[in-house]
C-alpha positions in Angstrom: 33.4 35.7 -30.9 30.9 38.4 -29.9 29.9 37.0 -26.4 33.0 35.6 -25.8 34.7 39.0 -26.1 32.2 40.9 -24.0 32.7 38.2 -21.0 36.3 38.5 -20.9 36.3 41.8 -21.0 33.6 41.8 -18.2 35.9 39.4 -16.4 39.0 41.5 -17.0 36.8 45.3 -15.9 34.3 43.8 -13.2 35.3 40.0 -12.4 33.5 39.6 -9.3 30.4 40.2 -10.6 30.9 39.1 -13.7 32.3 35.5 -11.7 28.9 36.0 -8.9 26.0 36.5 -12.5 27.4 33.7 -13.8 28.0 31.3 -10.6 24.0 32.4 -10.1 23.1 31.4 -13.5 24.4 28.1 -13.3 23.4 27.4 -9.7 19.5 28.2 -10.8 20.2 26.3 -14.0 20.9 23.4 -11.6 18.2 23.8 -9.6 15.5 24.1 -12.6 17.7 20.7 -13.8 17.0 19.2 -10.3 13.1 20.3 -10.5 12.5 18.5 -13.9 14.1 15.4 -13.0 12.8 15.0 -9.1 9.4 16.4 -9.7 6.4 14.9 -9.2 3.4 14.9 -12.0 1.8 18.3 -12.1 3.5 19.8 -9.5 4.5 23.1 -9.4 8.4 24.5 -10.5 9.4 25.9 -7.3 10.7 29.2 -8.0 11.6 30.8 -4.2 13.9 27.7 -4.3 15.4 28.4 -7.5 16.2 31.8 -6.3 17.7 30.7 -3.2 20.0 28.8 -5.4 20.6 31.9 -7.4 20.8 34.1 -4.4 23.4 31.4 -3.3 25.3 31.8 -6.5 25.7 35.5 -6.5 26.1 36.6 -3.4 28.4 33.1 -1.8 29.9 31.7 -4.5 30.7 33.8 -7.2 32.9 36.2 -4.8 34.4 33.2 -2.4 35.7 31.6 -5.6 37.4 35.1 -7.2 39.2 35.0 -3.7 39.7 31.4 -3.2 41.4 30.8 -6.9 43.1 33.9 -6.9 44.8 33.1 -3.2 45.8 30.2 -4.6 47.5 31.5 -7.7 49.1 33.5 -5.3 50.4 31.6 -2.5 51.2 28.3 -5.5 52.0 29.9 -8.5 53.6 26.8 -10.6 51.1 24.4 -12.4 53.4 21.1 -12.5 51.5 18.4 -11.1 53.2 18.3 -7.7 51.8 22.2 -7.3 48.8 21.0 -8.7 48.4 17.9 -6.5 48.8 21.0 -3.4 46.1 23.1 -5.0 43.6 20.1 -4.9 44.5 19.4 -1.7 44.4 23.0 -0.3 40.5 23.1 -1.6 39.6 19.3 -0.5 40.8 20.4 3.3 39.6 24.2 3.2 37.3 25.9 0.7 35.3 22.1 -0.1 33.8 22.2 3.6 33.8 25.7 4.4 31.8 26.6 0.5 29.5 23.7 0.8 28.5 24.2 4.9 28.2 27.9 3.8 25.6 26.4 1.2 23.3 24.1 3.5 23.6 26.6 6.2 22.5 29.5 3.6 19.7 27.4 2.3 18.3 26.0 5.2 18.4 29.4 7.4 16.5 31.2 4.2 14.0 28.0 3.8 13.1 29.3 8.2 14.9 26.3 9.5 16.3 28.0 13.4 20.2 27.5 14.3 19.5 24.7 16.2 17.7 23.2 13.0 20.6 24.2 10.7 23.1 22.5 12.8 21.2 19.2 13.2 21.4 19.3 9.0 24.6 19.9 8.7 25.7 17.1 10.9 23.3 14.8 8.8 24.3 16.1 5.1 27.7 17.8 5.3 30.2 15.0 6.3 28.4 12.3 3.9 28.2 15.4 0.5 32.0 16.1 1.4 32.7 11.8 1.2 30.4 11.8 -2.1 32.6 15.1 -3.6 35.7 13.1 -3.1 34.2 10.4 -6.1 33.8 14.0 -8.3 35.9 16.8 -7.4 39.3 16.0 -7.5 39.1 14.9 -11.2 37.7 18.2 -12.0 40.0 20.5 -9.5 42.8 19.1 -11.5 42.1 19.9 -14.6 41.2 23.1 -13.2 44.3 23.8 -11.7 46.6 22.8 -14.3 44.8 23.7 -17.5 42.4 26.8 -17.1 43.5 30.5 -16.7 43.1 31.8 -13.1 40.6 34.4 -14.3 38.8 31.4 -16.0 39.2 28.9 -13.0 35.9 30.3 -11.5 33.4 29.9 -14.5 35.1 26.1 -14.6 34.4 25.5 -11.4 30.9 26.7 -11.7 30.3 24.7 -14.3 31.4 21.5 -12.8 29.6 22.8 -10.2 26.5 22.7 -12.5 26.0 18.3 -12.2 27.5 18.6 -8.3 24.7 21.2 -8.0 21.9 19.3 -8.9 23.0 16.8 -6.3 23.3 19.5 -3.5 19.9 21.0 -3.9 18.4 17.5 -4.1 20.3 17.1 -0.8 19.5 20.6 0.3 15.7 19.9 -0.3 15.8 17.1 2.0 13.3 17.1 4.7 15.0 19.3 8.3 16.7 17.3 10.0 15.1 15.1 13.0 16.3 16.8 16.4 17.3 14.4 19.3 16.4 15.8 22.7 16.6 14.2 25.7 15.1 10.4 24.3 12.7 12.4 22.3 12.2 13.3 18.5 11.0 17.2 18.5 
């Protein structure tokens, strides 16, 4: 129980880190996942996107979810299944859109894409990845909510967020968006 030990005690003496390393680990994990299985014969492992992912991870993620399953600990204590249901819905109305916009608007601002260009993509791939998360997250935000520790509840999440990840960076590596100006494609 070596490891285990030394990352609850990291948890317990420096959690937000602790919850961003391993949010970034499992984010580039997805990413190098997402690589292997989209990639084209010898092409090259694309390792500025991989840290993006990473960079994502740590410095996104890892501290909106100590705050986001902490506040809800907080304001919903109880883990009957009624509580539960509210949890799942609290995250499906609030931290679901706000943590995956933050995500394509994050990647595409670091991959150069302007405001205008982040905006076209996230009216093309936020409301259609939110739809898709409804077949996926639920399922795992209840078991979240009802069986993990709140101190754990981050490091489940990011690692059902390990197969939802490889779907958003394939959906993040989508091509920019095509702008619409006046008749016109730009």
């Amino acid at each position: 129980m070596g490891f285990l030990s030394w990352y609850l005690g990291m948890l317990d003496s420096r959690p937000i880190i602790t919850k961003s390393i391993s949010s970034a680990l499992i984010y580039a994990a997805a990413d190098i996942t997402t690589q292997m299985i989209t990639m084209e014969p010898y092409s090259a492992w694309d390792t500025i996107r991989t840290l993006r992912m990473a960079g994502y991870g740590m410095i996104i993620l890892g501290p909106a979810q100590h705050m986001w399953f902490n506040f809800v600990a907080r304001v919903l204590p109880k883990r009957d299944v009624i509580t539960t249901f509210k949890k799942l819905l609290m995250g499906q109305i609030t931290y679901g859109p706000a943590i995956t916009g933050a995500f394509f608007a994050f990647n595409a601002a670091l991959q150069g894409e302007s405001r205008i260009e982040i905006t076209a993509r996230l009216k093309r791939d936020l409301l259609p990845t939110l739809l898709n998360g409804l077949l996926y997250w639920p399922i795992c935000d209840f078991f979240t909510y009802k069986v993990i520790a709140v101190h754990l509840q981050p490091l489940m999440n990011s690692s059902f967020s390990y197969l939802w990840t490889i779907y958003l960076t394939y959906m993040a590596s989508l091509k920019k968006a095509v702008l619409q100006h006046q008749g016109r494609e730009e």
